[in-house]
VEXROTOR-824150 format. One record per residue (C-alpha): residue number from 1; residue in one letter; x, y, z. Coordinates in nm, 2 decimals. Layout:
BEGIN
@n:NUM&res:A&xx:X&yy:Y&zz:Z;
...
This chain:
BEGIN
@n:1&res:X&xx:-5.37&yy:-3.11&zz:2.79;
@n:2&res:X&xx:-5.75&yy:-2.97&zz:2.84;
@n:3&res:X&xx:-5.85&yy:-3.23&zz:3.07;
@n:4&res:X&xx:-5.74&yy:-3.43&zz:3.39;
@n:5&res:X&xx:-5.97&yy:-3.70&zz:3.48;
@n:6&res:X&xx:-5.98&yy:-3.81&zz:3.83;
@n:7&res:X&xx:-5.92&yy:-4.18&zz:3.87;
@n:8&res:X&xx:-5.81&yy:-4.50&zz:4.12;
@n:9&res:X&xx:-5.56&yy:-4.69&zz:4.03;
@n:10&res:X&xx:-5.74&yy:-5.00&zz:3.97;
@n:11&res:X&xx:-5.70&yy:-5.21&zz:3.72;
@n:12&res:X&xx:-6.08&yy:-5.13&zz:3.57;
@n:13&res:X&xx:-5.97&yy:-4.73&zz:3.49;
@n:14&res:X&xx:-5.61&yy:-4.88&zz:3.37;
@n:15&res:X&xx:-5.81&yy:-5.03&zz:3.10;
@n:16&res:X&xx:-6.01&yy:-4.74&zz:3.05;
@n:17&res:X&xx:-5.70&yy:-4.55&zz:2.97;
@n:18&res:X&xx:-5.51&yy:-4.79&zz:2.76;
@n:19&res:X&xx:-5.72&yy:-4.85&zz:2.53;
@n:20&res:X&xx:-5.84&yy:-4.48&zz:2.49;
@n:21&res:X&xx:-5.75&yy:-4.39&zz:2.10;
@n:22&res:X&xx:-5.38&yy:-4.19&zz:2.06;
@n:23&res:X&xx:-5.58&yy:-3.87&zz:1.98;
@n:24&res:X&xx:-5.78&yy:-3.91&zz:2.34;
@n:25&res:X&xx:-5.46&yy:-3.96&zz:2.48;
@n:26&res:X&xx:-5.31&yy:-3.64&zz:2.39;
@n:27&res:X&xx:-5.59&yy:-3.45&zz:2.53;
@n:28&res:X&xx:-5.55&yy:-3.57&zz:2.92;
@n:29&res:X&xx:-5.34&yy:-3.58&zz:3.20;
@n:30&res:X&xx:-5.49&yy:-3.86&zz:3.43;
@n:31&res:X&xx:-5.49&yy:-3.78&zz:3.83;
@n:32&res:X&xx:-5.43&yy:-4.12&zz:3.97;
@n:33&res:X&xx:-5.53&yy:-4.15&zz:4.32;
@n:34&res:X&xx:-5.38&yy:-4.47&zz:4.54;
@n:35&res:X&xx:-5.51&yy:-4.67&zz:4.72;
@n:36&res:X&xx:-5.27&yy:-4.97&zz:4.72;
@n:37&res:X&xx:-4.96&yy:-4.97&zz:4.84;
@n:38&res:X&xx:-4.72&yy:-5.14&zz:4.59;
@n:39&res:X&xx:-4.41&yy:-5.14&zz:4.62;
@n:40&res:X&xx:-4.25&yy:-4.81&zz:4.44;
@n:41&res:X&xx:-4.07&yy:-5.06&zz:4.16;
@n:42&res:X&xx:-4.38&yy:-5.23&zz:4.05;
@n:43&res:X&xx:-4.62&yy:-4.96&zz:4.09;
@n:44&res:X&xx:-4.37&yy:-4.74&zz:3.83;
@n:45&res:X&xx:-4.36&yy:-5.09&zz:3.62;
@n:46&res:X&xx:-4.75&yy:-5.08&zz:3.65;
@n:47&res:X&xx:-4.74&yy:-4.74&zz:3.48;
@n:48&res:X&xx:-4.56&yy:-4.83&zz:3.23;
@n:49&res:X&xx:-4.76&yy:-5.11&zz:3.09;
@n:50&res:X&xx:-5.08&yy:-4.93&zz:3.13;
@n:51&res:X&xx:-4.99&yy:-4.56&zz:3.07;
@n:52&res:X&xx:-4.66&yy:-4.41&zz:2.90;
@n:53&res:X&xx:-4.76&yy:-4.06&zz:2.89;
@n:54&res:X&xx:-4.73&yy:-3.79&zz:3.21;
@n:55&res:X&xx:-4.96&yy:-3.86&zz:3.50;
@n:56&res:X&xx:-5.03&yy:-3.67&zz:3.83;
@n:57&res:X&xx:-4.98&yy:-3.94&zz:4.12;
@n:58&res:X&xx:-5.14&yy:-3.89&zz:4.44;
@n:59&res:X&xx:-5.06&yy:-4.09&zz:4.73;
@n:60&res:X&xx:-5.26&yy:-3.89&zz:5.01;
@n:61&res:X&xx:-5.52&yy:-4.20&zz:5.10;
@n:62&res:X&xx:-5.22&yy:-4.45&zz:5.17;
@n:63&res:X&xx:-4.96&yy:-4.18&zz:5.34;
@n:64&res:X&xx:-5.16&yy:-3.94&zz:5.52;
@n:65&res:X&xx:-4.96&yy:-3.95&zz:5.78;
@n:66&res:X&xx:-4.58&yy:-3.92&zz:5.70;
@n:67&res:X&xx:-4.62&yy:-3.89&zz:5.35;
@n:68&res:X&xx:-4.31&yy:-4.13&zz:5.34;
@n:69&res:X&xx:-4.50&yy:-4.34&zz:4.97;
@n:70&res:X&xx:-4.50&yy:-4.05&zz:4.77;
@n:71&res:X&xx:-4.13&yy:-3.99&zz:4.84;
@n:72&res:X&xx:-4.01&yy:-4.36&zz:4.79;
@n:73&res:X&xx:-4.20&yy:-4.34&zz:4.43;
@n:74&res:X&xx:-4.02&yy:-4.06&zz:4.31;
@n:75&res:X&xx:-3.71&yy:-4.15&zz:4.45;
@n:76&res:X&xx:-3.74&yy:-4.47&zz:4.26;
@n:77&res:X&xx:-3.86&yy:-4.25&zz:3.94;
@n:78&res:X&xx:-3.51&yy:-4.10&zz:3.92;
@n:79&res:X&xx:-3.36&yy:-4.42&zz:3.81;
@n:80&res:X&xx:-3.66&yy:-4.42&zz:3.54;
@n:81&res:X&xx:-3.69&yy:-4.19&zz:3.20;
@n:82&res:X&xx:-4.03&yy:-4.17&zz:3.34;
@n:83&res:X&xx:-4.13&yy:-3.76&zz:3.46;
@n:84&res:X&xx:-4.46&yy:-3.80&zz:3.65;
@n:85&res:X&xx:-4.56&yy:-3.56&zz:3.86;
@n:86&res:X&xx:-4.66&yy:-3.53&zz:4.24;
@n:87&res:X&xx:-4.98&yy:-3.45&zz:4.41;
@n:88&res:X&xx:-4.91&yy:-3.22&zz:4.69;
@n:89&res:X&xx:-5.10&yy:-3.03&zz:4.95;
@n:90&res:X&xx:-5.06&yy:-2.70&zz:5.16;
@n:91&res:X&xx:-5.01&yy:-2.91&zz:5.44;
@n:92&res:X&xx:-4.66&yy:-3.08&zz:5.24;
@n:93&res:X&xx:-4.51&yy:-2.72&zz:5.24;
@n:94&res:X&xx:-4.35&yy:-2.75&zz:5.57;
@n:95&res:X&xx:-4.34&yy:-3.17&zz:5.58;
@n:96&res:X&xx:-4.23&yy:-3.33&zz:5.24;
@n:97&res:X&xx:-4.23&yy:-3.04&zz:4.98;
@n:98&res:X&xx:-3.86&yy:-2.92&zz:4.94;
@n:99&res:X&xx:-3.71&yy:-3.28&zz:4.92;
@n:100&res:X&xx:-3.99&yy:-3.44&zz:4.73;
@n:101&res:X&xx:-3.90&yy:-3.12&zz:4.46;
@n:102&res:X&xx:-3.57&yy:-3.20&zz:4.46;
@n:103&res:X&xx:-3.64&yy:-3.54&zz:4.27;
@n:104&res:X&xx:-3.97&yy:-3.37&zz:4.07;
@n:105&res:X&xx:-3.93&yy:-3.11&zz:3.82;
@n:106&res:X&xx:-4.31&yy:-3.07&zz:3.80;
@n:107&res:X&xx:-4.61&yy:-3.10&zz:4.10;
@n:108&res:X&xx:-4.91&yy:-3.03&zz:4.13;
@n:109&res:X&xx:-5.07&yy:-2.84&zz:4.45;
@n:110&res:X&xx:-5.43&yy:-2.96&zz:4.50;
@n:111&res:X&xx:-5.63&yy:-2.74&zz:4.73;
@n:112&res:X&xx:-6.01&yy:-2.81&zz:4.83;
@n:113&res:X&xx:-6.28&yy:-2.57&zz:4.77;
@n:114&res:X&xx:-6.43&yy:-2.42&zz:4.98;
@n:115&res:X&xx:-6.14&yy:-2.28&zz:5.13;
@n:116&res:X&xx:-6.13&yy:-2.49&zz:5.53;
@n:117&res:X&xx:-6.31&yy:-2.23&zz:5.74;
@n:118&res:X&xx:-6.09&yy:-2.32&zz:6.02;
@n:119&res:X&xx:-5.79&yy:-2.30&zz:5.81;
@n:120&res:X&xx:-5.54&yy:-2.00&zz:5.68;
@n:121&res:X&xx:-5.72&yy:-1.80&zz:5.37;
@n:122&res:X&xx:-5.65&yy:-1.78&zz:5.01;
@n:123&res:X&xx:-5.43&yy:-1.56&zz:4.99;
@n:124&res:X&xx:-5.19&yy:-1.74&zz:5.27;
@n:125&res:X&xx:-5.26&yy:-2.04&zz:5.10;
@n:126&res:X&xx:-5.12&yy:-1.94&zz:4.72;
@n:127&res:X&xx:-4.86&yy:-1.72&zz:4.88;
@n:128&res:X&xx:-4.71&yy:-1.99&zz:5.07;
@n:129&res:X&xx:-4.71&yy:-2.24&zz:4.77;
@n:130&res:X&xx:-4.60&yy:-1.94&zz:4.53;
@n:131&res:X&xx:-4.27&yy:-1.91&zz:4.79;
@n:132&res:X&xx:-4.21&yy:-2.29&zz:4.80;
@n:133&res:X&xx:-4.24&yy:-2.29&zz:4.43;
@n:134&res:X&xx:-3.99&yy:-2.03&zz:4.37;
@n:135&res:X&xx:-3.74&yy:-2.14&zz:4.61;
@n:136&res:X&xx:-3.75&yy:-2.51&zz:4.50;
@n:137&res:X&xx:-3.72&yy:-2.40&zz:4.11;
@n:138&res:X&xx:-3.98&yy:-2.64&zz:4.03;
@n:139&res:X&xx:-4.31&yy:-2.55&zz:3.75;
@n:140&res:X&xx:-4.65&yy:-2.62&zz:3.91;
@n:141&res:X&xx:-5.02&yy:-2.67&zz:3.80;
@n:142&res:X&xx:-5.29&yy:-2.52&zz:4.07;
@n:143&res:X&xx:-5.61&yy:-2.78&zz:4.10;
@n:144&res:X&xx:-5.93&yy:-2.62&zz:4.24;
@n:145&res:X&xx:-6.11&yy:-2.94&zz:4.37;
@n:146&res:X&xx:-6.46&yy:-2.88&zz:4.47;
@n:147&res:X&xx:-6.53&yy:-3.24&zz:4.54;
@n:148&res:X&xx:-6.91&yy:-3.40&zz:4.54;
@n:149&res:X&xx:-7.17&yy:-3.12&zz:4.40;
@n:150&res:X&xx:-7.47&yy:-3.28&zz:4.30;
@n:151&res:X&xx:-7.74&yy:-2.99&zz:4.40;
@n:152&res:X&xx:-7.73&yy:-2.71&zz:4.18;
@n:153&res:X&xx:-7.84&yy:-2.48&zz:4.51;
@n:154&res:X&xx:-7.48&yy:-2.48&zz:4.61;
@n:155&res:X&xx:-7.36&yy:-2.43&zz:4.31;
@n:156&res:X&xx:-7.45&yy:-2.02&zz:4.37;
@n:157&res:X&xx:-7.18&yy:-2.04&zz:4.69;
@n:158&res:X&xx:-6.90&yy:-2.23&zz:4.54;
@n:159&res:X&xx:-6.89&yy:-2.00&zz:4.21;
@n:160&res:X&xx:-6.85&yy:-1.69&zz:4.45;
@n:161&res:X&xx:-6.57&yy:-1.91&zz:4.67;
@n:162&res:X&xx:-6.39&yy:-1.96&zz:4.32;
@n:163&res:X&xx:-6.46&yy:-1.55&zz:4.24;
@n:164&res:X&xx:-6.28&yy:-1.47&zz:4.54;
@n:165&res:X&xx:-5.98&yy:-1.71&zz:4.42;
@n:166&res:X&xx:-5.95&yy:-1.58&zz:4.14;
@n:167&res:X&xx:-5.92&yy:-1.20&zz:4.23;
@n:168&res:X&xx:-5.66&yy:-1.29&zz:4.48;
@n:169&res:X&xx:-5.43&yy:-1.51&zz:4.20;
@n:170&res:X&xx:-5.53&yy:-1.24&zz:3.98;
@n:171&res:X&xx:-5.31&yy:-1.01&zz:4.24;
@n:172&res:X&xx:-5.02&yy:-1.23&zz:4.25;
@n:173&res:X&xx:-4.75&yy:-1.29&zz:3.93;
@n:174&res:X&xx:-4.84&yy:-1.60&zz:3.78;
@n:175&res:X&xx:-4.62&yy:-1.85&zz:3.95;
@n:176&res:X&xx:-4.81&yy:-2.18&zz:3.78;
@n:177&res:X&xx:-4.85&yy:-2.32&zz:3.44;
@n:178&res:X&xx:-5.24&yy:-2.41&zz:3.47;
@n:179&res:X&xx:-5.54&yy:-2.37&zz:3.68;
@n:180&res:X&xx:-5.74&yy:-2.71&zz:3.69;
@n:181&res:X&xx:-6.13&yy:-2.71&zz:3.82;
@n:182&res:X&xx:-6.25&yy:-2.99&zz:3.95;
@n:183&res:X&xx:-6.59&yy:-3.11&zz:4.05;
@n:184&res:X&xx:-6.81&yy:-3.38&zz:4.03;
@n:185&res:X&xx:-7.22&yy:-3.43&zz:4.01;
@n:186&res:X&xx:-7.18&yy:-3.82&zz:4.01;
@n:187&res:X&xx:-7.41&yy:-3.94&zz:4.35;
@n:188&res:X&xx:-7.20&yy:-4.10&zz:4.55;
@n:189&res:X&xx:-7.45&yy:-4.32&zz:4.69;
@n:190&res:X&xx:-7.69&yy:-4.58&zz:4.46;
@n:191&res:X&xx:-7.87&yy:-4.70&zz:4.77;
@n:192&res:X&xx:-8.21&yy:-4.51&zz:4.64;
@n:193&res:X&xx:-8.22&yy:-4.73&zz:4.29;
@n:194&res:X&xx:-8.45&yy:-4.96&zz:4.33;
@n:195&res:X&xx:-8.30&yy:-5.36&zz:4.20;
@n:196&res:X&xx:-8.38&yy:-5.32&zz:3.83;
@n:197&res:X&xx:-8.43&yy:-4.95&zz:3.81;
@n:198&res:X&xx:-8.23&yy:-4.62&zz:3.67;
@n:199&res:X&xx:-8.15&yy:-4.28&zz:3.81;
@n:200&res:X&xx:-8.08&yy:-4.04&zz:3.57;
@n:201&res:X&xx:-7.89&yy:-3.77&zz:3.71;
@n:202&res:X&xx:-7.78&yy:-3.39&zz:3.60;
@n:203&res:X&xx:-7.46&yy:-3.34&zz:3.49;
@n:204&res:X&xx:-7.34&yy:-2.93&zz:3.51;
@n:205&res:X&xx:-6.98&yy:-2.98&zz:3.58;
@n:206&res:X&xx:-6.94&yy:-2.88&zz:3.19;
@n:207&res:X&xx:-7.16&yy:-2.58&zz:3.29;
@n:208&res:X&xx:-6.99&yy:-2.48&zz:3.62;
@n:209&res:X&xx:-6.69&yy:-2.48&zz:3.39;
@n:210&res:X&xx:-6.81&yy:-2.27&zz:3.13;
@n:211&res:X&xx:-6.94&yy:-1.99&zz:3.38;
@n:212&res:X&xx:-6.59&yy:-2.01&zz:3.50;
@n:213&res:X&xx:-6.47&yy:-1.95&zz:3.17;
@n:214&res:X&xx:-6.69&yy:-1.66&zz:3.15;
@n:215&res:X&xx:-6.64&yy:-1.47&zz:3.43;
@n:216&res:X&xx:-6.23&yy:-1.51&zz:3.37;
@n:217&res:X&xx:-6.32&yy:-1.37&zz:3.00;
@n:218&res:X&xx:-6.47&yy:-1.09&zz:3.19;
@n:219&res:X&xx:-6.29&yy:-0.96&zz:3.46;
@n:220&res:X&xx:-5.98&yy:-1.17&zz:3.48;
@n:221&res:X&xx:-5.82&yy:-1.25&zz:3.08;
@n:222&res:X&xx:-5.49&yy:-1.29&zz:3.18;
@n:223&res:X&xx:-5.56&yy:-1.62&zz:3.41;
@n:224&res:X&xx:-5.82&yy:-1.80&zz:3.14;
@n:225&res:X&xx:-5.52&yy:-1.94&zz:2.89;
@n:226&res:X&xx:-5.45&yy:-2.13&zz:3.17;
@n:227&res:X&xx:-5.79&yy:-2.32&zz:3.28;
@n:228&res:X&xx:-5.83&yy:-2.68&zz:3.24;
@n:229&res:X&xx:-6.15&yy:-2.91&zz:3.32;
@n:230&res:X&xx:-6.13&yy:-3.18&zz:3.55;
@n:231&res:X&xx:-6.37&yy:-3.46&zz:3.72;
@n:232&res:X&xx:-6.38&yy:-3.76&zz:3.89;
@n:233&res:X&xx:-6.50&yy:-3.95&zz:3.59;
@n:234&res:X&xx:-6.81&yy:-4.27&zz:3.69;
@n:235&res:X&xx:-6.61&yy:-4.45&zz:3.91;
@n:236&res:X&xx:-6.52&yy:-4.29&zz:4.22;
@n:237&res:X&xx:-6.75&yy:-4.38&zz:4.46;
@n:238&res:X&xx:-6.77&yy:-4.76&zz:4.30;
@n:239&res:X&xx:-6.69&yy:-5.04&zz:4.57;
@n:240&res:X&xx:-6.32&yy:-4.99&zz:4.69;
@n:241&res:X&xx:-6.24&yy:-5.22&zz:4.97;
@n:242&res:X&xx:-6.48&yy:-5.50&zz:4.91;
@n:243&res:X&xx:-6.36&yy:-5.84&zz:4.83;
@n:244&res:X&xx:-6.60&yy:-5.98&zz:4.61;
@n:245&res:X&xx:-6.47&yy:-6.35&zz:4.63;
@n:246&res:X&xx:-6.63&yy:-6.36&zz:4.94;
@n:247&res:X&xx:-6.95&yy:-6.25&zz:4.91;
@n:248&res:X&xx:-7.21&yy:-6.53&zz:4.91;
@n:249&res:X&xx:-7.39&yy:-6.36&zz:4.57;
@n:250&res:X&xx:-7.22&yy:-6.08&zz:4.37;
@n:251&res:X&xx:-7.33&yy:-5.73&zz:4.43;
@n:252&res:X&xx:-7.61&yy:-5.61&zz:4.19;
@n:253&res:X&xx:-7.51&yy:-5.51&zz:3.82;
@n:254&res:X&xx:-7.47&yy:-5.13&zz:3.78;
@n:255&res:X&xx:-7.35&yy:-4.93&zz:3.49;
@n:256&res:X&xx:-7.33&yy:-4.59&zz:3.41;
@n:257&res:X&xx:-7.34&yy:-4.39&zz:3.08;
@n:258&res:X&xx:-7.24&yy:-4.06&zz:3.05;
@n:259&res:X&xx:-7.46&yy:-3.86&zz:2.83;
@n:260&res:X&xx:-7.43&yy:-3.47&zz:2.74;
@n:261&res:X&xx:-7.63&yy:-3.36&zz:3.03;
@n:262&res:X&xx:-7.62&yy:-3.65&zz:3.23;
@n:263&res:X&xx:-7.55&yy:-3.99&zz:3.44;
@n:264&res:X&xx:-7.77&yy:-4.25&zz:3.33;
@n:265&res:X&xx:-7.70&yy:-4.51&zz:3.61;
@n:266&res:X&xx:-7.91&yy:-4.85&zz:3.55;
@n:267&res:X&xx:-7.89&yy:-5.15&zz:3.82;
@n:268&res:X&xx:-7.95&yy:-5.47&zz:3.78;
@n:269&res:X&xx:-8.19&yy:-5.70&zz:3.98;
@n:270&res:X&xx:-8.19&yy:-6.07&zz:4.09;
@n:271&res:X&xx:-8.49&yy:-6.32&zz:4.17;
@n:272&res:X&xx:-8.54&yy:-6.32&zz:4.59;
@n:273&res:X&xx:-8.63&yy:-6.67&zz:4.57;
@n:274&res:X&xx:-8.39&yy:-6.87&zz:4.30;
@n:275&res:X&xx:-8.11&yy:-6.58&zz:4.31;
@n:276&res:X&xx:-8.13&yy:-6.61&zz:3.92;
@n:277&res:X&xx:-8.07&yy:-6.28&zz:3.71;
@n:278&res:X&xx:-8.37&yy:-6.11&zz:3.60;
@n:279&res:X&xx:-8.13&yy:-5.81&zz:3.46;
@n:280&res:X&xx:-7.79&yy:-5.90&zz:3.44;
@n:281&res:X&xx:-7.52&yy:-5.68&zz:3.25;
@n:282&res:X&xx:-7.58&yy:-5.80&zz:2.94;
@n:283&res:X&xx:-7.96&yy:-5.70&zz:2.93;
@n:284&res:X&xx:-7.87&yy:-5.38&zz:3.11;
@n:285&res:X&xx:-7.61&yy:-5.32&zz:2.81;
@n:286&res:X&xx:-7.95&yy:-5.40&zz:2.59;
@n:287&res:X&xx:-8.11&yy:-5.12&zz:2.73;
@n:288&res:X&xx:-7.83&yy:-4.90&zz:2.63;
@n:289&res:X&xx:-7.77&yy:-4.96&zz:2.30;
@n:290&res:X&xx:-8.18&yy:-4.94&zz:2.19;
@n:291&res:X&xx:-8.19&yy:-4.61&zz:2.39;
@n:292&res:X&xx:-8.19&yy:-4.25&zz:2.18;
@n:293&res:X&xx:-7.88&yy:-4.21&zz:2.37;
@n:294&res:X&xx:-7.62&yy:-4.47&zz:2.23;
@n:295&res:X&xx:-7.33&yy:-4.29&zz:2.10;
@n:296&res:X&xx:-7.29&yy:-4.57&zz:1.89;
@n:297&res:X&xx:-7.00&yy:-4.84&zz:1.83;
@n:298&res:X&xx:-6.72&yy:-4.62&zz:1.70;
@n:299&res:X&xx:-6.79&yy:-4.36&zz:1.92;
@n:300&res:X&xx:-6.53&yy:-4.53&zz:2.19;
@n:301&res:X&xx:-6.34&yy:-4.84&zz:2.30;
@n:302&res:X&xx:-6.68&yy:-4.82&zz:2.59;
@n:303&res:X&xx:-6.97&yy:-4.84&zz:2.32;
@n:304&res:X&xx:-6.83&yy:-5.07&zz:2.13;
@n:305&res:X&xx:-6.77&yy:-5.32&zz:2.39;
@n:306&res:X&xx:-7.17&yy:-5.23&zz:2.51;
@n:307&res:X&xx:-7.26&yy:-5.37&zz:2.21;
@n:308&res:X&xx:-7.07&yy:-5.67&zz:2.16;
@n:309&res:X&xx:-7.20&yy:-5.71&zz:2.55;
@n:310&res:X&xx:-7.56&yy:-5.67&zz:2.52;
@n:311&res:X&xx:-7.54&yy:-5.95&zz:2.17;
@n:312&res:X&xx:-7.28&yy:-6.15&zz:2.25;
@n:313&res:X&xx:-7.04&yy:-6.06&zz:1.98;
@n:314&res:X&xx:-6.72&yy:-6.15&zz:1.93;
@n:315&res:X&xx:-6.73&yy:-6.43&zz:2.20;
@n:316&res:X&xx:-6.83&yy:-6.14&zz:2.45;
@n:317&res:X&xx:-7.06&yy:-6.24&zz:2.77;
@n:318&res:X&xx:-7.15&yy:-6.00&zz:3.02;
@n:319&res:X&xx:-6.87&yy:-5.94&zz:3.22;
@n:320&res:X&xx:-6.81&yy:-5.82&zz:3.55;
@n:321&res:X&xx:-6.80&yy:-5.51&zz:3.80;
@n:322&res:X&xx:-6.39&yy:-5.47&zz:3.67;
@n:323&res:X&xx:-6.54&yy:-5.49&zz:3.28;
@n:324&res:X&xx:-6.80&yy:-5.22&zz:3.34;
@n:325&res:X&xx:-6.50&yy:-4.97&zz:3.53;
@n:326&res:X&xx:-6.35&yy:-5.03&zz:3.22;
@n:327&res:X&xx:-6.59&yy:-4.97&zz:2.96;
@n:328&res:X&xx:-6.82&yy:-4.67&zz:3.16;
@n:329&res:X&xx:-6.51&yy:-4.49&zz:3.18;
@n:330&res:X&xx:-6.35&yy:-4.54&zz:2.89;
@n:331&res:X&xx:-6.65&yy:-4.39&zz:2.72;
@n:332&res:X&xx:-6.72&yy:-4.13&zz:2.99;
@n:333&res:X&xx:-6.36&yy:-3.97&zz:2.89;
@n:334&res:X&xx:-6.44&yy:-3.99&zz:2.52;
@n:335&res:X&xx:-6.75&yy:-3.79&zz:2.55;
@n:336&res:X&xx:-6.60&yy:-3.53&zz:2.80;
@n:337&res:X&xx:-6.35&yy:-3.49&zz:2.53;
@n:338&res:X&xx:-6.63&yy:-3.43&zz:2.26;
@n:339&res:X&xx:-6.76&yy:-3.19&zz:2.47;
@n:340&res:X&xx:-6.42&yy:-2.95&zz:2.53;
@n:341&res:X&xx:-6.39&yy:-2.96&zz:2.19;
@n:342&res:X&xx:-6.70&yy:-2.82&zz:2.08;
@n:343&res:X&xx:-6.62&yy:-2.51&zz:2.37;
@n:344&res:X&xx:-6.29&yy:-2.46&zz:2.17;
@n:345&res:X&xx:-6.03&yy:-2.58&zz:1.96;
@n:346&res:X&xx:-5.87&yy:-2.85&zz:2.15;
């Protein structure tokens, strides 16, 4: 594993996933966040149609509050050959931690960066989850989750939060199996593109990662074995709760293409007057594939589907906010993966 991409469980990034190539596969750990609450049978039977390999699962938006989801799906597990693995938080320590490890021989702690001001430090923070750990008998990965960072100004501040991290794990015996870093530059708003207009904005999660790298190469060479790159992929902030049957006109076309150093985000616009399209996704997916910054149709499941989009190939039309999930990720994770691979072997 040298990558965990952030994702909903929606039925757009399922498709992303499945039909990633077996090689892609091998390379990731998916973090599924959820936002519906199935019930624990299906959702498990979801997983197995759209994903067979491991997968972090984290139920934090549905049970906030008793935490009693993440419980019933791993309880249910156990009657499964399945051996996901659970998102858990500081906060689970004291609440769900020692019975949910009783039924999970893996977790995951996820612990947001910067460190809550108003909270206990660092070092509380791993010490306690190093304790729990160690007296449940259960492996752990460590995810670093610095959330929305789309100005580079902060970027100063949150490298010196994850230096002072580092020198207090760097203190401890290792107690985990990896260190994942995750950020995001994605916006989350697209209120500022104008109908018919792009944004192109820089992506330096790669970077932020590779300074990381460095300053563990540096000063901390035990701990960098262990570091693995994580984001929250081009769909994150995409529409969660709306019900598009019942809008009166669907919501402007938008994709997004990942390219080495950036989001390329294009909208789509509609006539004012006759509510016709004047850029629908098909011409959008035009614009795409004449750009200098096509990746081309065997590049990924994404690209090629672009294409046969913006022509009409293979019966295609333009498709739908659910089709573009699909596709923009699906070829966001493919050139994430080019990337790693080019830092080392993979």
């Amino acid at each position: 594993m040298k990558y965990v991409p952030v994702l909903k469980w929606k039925k757009g990034e399922k498709l992303a996933l499945k039909y990633l190539s077996a090689e892609h596969k091998n390379m990731i750990k998916p973090l599924f966040e959820i936002y519906d609450q199935d019930e624990p049978e299906d959702f498990i039977q979801d997983l197995n149609e759209y994903y067979e390999d491991q997968v972090y699962i984290d139920t934090l938006y549905i049970d906030e509050g008793d935490r009693s989801y993440i419980l019933s799906i791993f309880n249910s597990m156990e009657q499964t050959s399945r051996n996901d693995h659970p998102v858990v938080y500081y906060e689970d320590i004291n609440n769900i931690a020692d019975e949910l490890f009783e039924k999970a021989e893996k977790a995951l702690f996820r612990i947001p960066v910067p460190i809550d001001i108003d909270g206990p430090e660092i070092g509380t923070i791993l010490n306690s989850i190093k304790e729990c750990c160690q007296r449940n008998n259960v492996n752990i990965d460590l995810m670093f989750d610095a959330g929305e960072q789309t100005g580079k100004r902060d970027i100063k501040y949150l490298f010196l939060e994850f230096k002072d991290i580092f020198s207090t794990l760097n203190q401890l015996d290792a107690f985990y199996e990896s260190i994942i870093i995750s950020l995001t530059c994605f916006p989350k708003s697209l209120g500022n593109i104008a109908a018919g207009g792009s944004l192109i904005q820089e992506r330096f999660e790669i970077d932020f990662y590779l300074k990381i790298l460095s300053l563990l190469e540096k000063d901390y060479e035990n701990i960098r074995p262990e570091i693995i790159f994580s984001d929250y992929g081009v769909a994150k902030f995409t529409e969660t709760e709306i019900d598009f049957a019942l809008m009166k006109y669907p919501p402007l076309p938008k994709t997004k293409y990942t390219t080495e150093n950036s989001y390329w985000i294009l909208k789509g616009q509609r006539d004012r007057t006759s509510k016709q399209w004047i850029k629908n996704y098909d011409d959008l997916a035009k614009e795409i594939v004449n750009s200098d910054v096509y990746c081309g149709e065997d590049f990924s499941y994404g690209d090629l589907k672009i294409k046969q989009k913006a022509y009409g190939l293979e019966g295609e039309g333009p498709g739908n906010h659910g089709d573009w999930v699909t596709i923009c990720t699906n070829h966001h994770i493919a050139v994430v993966l080019e990337q790693l691979s080019k830092i080392r072997e993979i």
